[in-house]
MARPA-534017 format. One line per 3 residues: number of its first residue (from 1); their letters; for each residue z negated, x negated, y negated of N, C-alpha, C. Coordinates in steps of 0.001 Angstrom, whole numbers, plus 500000, padded with zeros to 6 digits. Last residue first. Example, Ala and Ser with C-alpha at 12.3 -4.5 7.8 and 13.67 -1.06 7.14 Angstrom:
2) SA) 492920/487150/502250/492860/486330/501060/492130/487100/499970; 492200/486810/505690/492200/487700/504500/492200/486800/503300
This chain:
293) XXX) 503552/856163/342018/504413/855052/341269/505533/854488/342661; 502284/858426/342432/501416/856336/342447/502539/855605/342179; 503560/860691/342255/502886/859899/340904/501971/858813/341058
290) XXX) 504360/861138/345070/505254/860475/344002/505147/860353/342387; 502053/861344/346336/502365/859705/346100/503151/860189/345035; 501663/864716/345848/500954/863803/345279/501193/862034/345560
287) XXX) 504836/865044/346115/504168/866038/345097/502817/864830/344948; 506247/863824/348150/506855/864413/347559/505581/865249/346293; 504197/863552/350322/505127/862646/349517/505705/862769/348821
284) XXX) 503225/866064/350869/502484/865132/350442/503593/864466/349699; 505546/867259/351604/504752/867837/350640/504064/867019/350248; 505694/865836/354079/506667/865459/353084/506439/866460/351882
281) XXX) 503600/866302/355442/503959/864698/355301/504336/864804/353993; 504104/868641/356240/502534/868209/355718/503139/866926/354811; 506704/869146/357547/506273/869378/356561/505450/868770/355495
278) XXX) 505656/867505/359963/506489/866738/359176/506676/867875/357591; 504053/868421/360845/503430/867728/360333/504581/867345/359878; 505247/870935/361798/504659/871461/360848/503810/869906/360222
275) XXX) 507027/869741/363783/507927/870485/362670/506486/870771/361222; 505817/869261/365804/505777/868187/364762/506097/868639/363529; 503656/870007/367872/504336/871107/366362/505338/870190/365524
272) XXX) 503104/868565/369625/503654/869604/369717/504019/870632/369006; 502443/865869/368521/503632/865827/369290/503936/867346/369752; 499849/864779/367977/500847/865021/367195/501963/865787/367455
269) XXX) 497943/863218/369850/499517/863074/369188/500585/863280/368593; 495844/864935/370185/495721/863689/368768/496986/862910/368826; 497383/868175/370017/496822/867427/370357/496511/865821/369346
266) XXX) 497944/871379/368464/498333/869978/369022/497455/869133/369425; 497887/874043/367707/497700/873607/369089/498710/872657/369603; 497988/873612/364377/497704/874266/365383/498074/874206/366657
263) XXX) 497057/870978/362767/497816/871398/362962/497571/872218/364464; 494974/870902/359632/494683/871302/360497/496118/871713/361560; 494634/869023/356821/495183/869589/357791/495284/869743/359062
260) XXX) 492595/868356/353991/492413/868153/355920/493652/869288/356161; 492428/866098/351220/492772/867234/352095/492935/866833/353406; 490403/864062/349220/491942/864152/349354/491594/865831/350405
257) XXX) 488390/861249/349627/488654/862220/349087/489957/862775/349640; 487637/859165/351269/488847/858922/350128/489336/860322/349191; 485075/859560/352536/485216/858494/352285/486103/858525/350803
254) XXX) 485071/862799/353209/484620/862174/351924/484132/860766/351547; 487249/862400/354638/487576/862778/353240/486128/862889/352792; 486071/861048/356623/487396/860502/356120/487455/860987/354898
251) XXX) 484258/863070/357539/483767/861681/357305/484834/860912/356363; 486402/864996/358197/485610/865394/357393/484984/864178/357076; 487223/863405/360802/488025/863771/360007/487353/864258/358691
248) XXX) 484388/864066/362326/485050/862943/361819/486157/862920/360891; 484311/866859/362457/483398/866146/361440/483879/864711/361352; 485816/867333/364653/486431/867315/363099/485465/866565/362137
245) XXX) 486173/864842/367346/485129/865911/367004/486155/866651/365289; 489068/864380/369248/488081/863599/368486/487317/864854/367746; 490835/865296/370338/489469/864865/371601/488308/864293/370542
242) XXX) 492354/868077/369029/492123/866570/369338/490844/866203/369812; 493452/870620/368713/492472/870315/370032/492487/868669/369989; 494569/870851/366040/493734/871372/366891/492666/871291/367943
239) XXX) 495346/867040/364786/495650/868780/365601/494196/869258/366221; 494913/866225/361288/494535/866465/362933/494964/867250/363575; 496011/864497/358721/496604/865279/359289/495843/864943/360621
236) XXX) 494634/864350/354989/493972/863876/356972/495102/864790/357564; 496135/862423/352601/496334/863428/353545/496378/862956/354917; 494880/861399/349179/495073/861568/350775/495468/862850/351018
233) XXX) 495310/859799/346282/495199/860772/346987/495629/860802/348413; 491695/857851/346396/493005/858040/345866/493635/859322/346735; 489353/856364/345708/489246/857982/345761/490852/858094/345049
230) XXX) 487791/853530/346305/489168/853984/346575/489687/855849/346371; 485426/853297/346468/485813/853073/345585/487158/853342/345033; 484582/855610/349175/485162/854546/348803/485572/854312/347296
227) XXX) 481518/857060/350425/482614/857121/349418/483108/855820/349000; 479698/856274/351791/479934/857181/352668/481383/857284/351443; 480111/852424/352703/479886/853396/351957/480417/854924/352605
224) XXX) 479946/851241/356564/480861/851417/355175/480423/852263/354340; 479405/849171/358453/478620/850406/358072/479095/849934/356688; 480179/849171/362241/480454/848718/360937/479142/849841/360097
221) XXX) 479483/848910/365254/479099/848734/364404/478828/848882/362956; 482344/850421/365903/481100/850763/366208/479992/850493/365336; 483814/848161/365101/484010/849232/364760/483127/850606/364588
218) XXX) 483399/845922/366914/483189/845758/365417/483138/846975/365143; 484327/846899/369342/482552/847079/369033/482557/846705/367518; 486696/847275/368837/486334/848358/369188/484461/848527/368506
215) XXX) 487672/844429/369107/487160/845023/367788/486867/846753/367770; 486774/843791/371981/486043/842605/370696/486031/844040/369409; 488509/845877/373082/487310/845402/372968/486430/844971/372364
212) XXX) 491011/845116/372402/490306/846775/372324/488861/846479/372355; 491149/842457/372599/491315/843256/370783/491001/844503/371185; 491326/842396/375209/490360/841662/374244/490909/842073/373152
209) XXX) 493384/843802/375849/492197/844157/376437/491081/843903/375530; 496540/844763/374717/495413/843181/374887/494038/843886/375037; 499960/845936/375296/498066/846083/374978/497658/844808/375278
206) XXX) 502458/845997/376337/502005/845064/375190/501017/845313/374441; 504774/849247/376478/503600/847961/377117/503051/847441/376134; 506082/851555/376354/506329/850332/376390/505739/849238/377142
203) XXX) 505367/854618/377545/504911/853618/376562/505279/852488/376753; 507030/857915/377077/506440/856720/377777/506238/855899/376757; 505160/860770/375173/506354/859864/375709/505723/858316/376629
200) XXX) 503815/863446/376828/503753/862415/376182/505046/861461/376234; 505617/866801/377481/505168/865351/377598/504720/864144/376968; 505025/869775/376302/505661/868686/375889/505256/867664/376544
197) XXX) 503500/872025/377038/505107/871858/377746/505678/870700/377154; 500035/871822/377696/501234/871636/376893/502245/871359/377340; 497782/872497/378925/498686/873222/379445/500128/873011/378369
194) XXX) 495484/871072/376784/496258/870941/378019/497177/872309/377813; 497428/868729/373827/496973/869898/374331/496551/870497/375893; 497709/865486/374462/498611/866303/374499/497409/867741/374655
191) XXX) 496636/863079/374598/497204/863352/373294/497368/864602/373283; 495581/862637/377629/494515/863145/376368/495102/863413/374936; 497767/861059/378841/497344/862833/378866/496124/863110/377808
188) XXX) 497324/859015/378285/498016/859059/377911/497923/860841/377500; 495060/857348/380495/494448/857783/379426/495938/858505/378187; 496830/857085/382963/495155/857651/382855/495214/858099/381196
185) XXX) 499020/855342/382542/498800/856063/383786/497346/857295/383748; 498733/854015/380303/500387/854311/380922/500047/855380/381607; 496507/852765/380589/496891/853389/379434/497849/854603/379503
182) XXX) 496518/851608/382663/495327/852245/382677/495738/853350/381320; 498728/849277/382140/498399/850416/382988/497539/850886/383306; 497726/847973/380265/498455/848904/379696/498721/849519/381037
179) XXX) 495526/846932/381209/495062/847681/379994/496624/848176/379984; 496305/844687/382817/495427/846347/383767/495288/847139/382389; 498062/843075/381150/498582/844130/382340/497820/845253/383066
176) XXX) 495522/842282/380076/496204/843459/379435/497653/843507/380545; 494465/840551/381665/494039/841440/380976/494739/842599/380183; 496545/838520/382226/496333/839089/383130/495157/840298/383056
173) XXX) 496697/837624/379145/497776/838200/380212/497161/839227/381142; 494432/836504/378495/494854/837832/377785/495813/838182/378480; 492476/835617/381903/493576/835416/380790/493967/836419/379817
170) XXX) 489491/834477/382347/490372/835870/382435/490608/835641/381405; 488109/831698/381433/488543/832367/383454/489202/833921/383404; 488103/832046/379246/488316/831245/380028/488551/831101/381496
167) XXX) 487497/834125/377945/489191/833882/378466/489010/832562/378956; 485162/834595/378038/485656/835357/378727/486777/834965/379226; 484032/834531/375225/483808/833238/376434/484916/833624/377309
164) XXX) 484534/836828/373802/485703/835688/373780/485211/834622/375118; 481695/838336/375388/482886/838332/374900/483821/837727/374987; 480352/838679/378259/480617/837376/377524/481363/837039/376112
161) XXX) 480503/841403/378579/479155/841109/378448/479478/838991/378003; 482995/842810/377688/481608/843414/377346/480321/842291/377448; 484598/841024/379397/484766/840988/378305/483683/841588/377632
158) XXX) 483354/841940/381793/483728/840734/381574/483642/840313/380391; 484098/844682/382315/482636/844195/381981/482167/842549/381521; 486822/844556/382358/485944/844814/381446/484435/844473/381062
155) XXX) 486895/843162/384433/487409/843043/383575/486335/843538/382059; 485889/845309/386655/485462/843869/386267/486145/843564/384821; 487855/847541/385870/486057/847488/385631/485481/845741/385747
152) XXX) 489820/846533/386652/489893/846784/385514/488273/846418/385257; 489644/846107/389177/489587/844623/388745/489465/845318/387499; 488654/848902/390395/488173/847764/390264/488162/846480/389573
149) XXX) 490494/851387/388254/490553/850100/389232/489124/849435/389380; 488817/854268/387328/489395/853133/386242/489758/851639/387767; 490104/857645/386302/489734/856621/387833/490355/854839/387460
146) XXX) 488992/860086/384441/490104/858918/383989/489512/858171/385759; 489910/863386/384701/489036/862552/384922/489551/860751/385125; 492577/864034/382863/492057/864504/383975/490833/863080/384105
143) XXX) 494283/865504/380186/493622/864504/380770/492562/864625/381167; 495337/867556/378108/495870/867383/379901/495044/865910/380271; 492526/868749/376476/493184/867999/376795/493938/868061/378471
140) XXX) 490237/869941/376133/490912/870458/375931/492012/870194/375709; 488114/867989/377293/488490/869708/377707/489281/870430/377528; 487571/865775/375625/488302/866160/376403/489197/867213/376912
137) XXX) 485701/865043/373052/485866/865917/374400/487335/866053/374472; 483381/861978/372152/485161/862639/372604/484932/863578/373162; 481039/862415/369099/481424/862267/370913/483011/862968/370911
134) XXX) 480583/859765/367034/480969/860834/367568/481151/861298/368847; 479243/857138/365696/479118/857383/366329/479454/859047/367351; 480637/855903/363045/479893/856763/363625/479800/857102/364934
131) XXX) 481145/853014/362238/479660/853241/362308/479504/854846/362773; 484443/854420/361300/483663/853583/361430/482378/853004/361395; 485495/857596/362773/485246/856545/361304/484102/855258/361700
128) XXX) 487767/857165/365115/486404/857422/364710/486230/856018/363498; 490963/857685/363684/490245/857257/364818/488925/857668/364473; 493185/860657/362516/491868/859339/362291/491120/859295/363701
125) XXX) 495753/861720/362680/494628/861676/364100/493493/860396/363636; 496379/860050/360357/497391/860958/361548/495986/860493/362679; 496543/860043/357243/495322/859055/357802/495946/860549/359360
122) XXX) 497582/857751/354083/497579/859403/354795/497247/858738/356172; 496584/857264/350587/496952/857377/351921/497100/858852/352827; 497294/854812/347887/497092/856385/348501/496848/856171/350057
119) XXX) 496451/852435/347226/497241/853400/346262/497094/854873/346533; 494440/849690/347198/494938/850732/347520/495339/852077/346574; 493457/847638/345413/495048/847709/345982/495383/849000/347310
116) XXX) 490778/848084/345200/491546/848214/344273/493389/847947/344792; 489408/847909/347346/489534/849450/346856/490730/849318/345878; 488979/846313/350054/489726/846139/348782/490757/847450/348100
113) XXX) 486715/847035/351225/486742/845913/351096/488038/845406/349513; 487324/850001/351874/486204/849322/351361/485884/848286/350928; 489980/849697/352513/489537/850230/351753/488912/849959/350982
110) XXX) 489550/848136/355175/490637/847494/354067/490444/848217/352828; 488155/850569/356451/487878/849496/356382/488621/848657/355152; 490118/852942/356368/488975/852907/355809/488580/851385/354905
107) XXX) 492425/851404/358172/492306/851459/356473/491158/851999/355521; 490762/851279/360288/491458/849973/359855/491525/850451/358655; 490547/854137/360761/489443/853051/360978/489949/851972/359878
104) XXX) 493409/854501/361276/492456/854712/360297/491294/854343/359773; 494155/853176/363140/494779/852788/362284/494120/853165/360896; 493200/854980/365550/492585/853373/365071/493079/853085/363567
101) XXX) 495408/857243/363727/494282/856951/365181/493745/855488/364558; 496952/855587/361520/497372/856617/362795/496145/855965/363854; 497331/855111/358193/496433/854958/359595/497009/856026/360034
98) XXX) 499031/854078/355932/499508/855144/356666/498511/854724/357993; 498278/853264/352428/497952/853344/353963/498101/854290/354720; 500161/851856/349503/499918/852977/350571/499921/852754/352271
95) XXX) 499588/849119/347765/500419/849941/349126/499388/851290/349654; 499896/847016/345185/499074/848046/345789/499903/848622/347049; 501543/845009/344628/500345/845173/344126/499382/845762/344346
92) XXX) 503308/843292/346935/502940/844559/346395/502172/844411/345870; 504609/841091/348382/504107/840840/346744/504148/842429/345827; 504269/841020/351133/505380/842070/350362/505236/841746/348769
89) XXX) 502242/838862/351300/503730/838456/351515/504668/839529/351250; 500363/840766/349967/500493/839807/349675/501941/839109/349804; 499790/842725/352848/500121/843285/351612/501056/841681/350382
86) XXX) 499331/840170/354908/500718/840988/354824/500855/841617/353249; 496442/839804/353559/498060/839119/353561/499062/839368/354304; 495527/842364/354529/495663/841950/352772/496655/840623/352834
83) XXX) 495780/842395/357451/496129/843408/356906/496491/843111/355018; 494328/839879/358171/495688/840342/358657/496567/841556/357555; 491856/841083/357598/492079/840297/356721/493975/839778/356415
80) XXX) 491486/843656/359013/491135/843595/357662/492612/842744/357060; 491446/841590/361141/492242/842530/361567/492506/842828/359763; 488562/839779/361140/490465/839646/360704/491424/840262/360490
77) XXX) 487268/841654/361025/487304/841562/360009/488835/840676/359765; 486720/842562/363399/487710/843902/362615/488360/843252/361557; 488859/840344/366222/487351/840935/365003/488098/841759/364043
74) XXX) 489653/837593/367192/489820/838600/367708/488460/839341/367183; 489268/834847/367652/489529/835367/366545/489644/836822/366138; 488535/834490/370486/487264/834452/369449/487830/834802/367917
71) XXX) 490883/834528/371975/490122/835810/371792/488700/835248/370500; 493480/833145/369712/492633/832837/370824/491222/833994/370605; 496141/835331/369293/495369/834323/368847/494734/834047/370044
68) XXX) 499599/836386/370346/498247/836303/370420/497746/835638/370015; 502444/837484/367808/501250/836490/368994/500021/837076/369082; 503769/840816/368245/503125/840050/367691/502364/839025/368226
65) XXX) 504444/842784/369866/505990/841501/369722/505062/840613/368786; 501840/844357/370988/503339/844253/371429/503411/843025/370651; 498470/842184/370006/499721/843070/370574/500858/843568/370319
62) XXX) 497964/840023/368351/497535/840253/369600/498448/841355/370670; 497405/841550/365341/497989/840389/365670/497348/840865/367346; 499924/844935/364870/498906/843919/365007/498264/842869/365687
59) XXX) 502985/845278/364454/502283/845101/365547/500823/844137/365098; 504030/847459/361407/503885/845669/362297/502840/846048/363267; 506310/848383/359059/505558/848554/360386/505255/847237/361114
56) XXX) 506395/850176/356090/506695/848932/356726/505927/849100/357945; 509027/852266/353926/507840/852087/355137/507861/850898/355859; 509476/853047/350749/510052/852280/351735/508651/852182/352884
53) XXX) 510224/856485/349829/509011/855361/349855/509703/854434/350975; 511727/858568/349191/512173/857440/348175/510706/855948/348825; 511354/860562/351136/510970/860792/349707/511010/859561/348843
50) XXX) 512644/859389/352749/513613/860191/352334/512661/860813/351021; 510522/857993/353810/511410/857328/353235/512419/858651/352240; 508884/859981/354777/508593/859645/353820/509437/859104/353211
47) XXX) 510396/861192/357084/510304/862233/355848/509849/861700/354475; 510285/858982/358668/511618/859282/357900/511296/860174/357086; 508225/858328/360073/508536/858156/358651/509213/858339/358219
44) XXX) 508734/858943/362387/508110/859974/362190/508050/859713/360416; 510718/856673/363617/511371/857865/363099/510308/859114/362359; 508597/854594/364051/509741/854847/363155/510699/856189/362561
41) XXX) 507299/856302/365984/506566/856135/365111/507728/855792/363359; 508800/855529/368315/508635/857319/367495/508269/856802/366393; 508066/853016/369211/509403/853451/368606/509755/854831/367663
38) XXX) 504499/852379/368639/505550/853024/369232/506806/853275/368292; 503139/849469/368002/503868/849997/366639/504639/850886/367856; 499940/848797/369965/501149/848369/369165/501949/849654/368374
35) XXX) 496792/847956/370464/498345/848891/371164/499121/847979/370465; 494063/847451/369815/494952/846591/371163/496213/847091/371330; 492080/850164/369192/492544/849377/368849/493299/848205/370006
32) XXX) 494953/852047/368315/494423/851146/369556/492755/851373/369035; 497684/852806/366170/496273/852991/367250/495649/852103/367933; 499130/851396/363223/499157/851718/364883/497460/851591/365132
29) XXX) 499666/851650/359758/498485/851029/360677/498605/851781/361763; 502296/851315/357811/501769/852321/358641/500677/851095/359650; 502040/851032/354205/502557/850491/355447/502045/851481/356528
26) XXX) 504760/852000/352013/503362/852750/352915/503870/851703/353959; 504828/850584/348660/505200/850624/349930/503706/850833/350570; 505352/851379/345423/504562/851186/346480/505346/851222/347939
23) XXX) 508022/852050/344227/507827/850705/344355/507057/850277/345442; 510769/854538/345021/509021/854498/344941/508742/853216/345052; 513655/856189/344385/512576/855210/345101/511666/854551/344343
20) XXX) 515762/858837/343656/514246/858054/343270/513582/857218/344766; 517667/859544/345966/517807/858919/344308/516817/858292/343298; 517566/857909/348736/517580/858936/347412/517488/858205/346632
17) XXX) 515003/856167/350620/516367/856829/350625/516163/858083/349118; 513301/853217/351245/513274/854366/350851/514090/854805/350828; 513857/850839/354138/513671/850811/352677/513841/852420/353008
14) XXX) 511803/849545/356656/512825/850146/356373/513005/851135/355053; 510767/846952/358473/510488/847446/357161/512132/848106/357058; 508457/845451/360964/509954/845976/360557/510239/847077/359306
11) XXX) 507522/842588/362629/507398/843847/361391/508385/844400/361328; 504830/840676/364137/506372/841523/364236/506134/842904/362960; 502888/837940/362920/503216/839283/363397/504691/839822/363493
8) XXX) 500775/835342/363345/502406/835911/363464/502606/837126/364170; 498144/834292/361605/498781/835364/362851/499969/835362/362499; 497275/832596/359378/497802/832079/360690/498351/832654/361691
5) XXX) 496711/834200/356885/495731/833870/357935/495881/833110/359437; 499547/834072/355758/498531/833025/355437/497378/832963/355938; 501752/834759/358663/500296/835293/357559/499853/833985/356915
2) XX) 504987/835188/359756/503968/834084/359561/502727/834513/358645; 506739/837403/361137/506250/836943/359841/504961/836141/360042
C-alpha cells in the first residue's frame, strides 16, 4: 500500500467473524523498533476477529515486506505519521490500537498527537513508555549475556554517532543482516521466562538497524503528557517476568487509563500461558470494544 506520506508498506487485513461485526478496525503495531509483523502474530488475533473486529497488520516502513526510505527519514515522528495515513486509506474514523512491545510506544505516541481517532486499545508487553527512562533486567530471562560481533559494534557506533550520514558508506542492507542476526541468535531468549519449556519461535528476518536506532533515540527522548486526551478503554497485557520494569506498564495506564494484567510466568512474549492471554483478549473484546462501535 502506497501512504500519502510516500512509504510503501505491506499489510494484511483480515475481516471480523460472527454475527456482529464491529466497524472500528484494530490495527496491530509490531515491536522493534526495526522488526516486522511475525506470522504468530496473525493468528494471536483471532480471538479478536471472532469478536466481530476486523484486524489489520503492516510492516513498518523500513522493515520485513515494507520499502525502505532513505535513513534521514527514518524518526518517531514519521513512524506516527505512517501510522494516521494508513488509518486514512482504511477511511476509518477511528481504530483501535493493538501495540505489541515497541508497538506501544508507537501508539502512546499517535495517541498524543491524535487523541481524537483513537478508539481503544490494547497494549502486549508495552515497550518503554516514551521519555522514560527504565532499567531492563534480565535475570529472569533465558537470555544469556548478549556477545555483540565486531562489525555489529562498528556498525552501530556508526549509526550512534553520524546518524542518517551513515548510509553513505554503510548500507541498510548490509546493516540489518548483522541486526537480524544478533536478533535471531542473542537477543531472542529474553522473551521467554528462564528455565521455560517453550521455545521462542524462529524469526524470519527483515530488521533495519537504522530504524532501531534513529527511532529508538526519538523514543528516548520524547516527552508526552503523563495523561492522554485519549482515556479510552484499555488492556495492558505483561507477563510476569518481563525484562521490562512494571512501573512502565503502570506509566501506560495512567497515560490511557484502562487495566493491567498480569500473566503468570511468562515472559515479554507472551508465549507460555497463551491460553490465559487469549482469554484477557477476548473478555476485553467482547465486553469493553464491543461498545466503540
Amino acid at each position: 500500500m502506497k501512504l500519502s506520506t510516500g512509504s510503501e508498506i505491506a499489510t494484511w487485513t483480515l475481516a471480523g467473524e460472527g454475527a456482529t461485526r464491529h466497524a472500528t478496525p484494530i490495527i496491530f503495531l509490531h515491536g522493534g523498533p526495526g522488526l516486522y509483523t511475525e506470522t504468530r502474530r496473525l493468528e494471536e488475533g483471532r480471538v479478536l476477529r471472532a469478536a466481530g473486529f476486523t484486524t489489520v497488520y503492516f510492516d513498518q516502513a523500513g522493515g520485513g515486506k515494507s520499502a525502505r526510505l532513505k535513513a534521514t527519514d527514518y524518526s518517531l515522528d514519521r513512524t506516527v505519521a505512517d501510522l494516521e495515513a494508513l488509518r486514512i486509506a482504511l477511511n476509518a474514523p477511528q481504530v483501535i490500537l493493538w501495540g505489541n512491545s515497541f508497538g506501544a510506544s508507537l501508539a502512546a505516541a499517535y495517541a498524543a498527537r491524535f487523541p481524537e481517532r483513537v478508539a481503544g486499545s490494547i497494549l502486549t508487553s508495552p515497550g518503554m513508555f516514551p521519555g522514560f527512562d527504565g532499567k531492563r533486567d534480565y535475570s529472569r530471562t533465558n537470555r544469556d549475556k548478549v556477545v555483540y560481533s565486531k562489525p555489529l559494534i562498528a556498525a552501530i557506533s556508526k549509526i550512534d554517532s553520524e546518524g542518517a550520514r551513515a548510509e553513505s558508506t554503510l548500507s541498510q542492507s548490509d546493516s540489518a543482516t548483522l541486526f537480524d542476526e544478533l536478533v535471531a541468535s542473542e537477543l531472542i531468549d529474553g522473551i521467554v521466562c528462564k528455565g521455560a519449556s517453550v521455545k521462542p519461535p524462529a524469526l524470519p528476518g527483515g530488521g533495519n538497524l537504522y530504524v532501531q536506532r534513529l527511532v529508538s533515540k526519538d523514543v528516548k527522548r520524547a516527552s508526552l503528557p503523563e495523561k492522554s486526551a485519549a482515556l479510552v478503554p484499555t488492556l495492558i497485557v505483561r507477563g510476569s517476568c518481563d525484562f521490562l520494569p512494571a512501573d512502565n506498564a503502570e506509566r501506560y495506564r495512567r497515560f490511557f487509563g484502562g487495566t493491567i494484567v498480569t500473566i503468570p510466568n511468562s515472559g515479554h512474549g507472551l508465549i507460555e500461558n497463551r491460553e490465559l492471554v487469549d482469554s484477557a483478549l477476548r473478555n476485553f473484546a467482547t465486553v469493553a470494544l464491543a461498545k466503540t462501535g
